[in-house]
Steps between C-alpha positions, in 0.01 A plus 500: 500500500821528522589121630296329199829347402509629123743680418537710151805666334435880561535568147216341361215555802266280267539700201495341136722642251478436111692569253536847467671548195148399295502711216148502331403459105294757524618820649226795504562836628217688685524740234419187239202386705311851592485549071398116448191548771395895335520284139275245632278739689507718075450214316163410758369804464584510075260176528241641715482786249503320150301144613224592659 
């Protein structure tokens, strides 16, 4: 394996590198998602409770 004849720079080894300064629109803590998931999981039950 070592004779195929292709020969990489040993810094990239294949790897694919974006850009990593991306900086998102939207930008969620955990802490924002846990409360948006238990005000879903309220608001189902609020509906299974009133409309039935």
């Amino acid at each position: 394996m070592a004779d195929s004849g292709v020969n990489m720079p040993s810094g990239l080894g294949g790897l694919v590198r974006f850009k990593e300064e991306y900086q998102s629109k939207f930008n969620l803590s955990p802490v924002h998602v846990v409360v948006f998931i238990l005000l879903l999981v309220v608001f189902r039950i609020a509906l299974g409770i009133f409309i039935k």
